[in-house]
C-alpha distance (Angstrom), angle and dihedral (degrees) to the residues before:
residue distance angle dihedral
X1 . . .
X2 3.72 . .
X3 4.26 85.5 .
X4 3.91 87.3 49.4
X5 3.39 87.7 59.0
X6 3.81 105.3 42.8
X7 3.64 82.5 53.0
X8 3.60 87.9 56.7
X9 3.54 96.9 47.6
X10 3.95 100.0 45.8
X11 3.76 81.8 52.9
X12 3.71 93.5 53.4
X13 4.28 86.2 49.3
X14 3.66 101.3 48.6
X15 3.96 92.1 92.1
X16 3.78 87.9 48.0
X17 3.84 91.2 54.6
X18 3.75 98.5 44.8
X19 4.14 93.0 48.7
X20 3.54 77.8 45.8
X21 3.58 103.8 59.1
X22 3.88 91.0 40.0
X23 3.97 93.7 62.6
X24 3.73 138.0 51.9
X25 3.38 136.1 -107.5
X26 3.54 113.9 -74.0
X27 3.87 107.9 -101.2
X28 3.52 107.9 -160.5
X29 3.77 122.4 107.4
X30 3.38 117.4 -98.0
X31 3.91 99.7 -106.3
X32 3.56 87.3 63.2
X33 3.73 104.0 52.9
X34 3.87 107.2 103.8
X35 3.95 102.9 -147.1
X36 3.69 125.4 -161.8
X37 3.39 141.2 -167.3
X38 3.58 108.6 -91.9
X39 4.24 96.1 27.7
X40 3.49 113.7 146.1
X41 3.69 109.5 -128.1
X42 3.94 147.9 162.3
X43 3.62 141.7 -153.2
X44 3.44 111.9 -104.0
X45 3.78 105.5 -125.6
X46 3.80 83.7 52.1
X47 4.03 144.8 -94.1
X48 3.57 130.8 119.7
X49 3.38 144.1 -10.2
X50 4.27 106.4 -94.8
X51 3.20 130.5 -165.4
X52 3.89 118.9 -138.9
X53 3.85 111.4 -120.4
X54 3.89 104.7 167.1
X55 3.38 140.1 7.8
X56 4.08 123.2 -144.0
X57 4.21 114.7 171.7
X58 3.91 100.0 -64.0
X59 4.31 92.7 -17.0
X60 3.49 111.6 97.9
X61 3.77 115.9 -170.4
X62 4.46 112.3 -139.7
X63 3.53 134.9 -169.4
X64 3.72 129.7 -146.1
X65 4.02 149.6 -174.2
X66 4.25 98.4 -146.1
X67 3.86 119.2 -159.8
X68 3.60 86.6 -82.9
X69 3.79 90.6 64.0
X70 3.75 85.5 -119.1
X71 3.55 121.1 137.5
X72 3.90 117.0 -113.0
X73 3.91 133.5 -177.1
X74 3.74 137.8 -178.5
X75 3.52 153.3 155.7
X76 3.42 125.5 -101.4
X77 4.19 142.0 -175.4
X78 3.81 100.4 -119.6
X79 3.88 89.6 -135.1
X80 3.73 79.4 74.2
X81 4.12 99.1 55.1
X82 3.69 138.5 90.4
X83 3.61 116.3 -147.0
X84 4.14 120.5 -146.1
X85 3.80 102.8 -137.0
């Protein structure tokens, strides 16, 4: 079941990962990024694509399928975040 839906979701993200990859970065500092629940985002030195879950001050809270198709979360500084536009 979990493989079904991994499956599932990597079908869901392939749009996300091709607008992705035909875009930059955004640019703006990180005060002025206006998160959501639901963004599509990445750490910055790399790793996979998160989901944002919660939002605290500058901690935003992701989930994640890992290579394992195991679900991971976490919290991160938003400093440290790359937002899909």
């Amino acid at each position: 079941m979990t493989t079904d839906v991994s499956k599932q979701f990597a079908e869901f993200i392939k749009p996300f990962m091709v607008a992705f990859d035909e875009q930059d970065y955004a640019e703006d500092e990180p005060e002025d990024y206006e998160l959501e629940v639901g963004d599509i985002v990445m750490l910055a030195s790399g790793g996979p694509y998160m989901t944002v879950v919660g939002l605290d001050d500058n901690d935003v809270s992701c989930t994640w399928f890992n290579d394992e198709d195991h679900v991971g979360d976490g919290t991160f500084p938003i400093q440290s975040l790359v937002v899909f536009e």
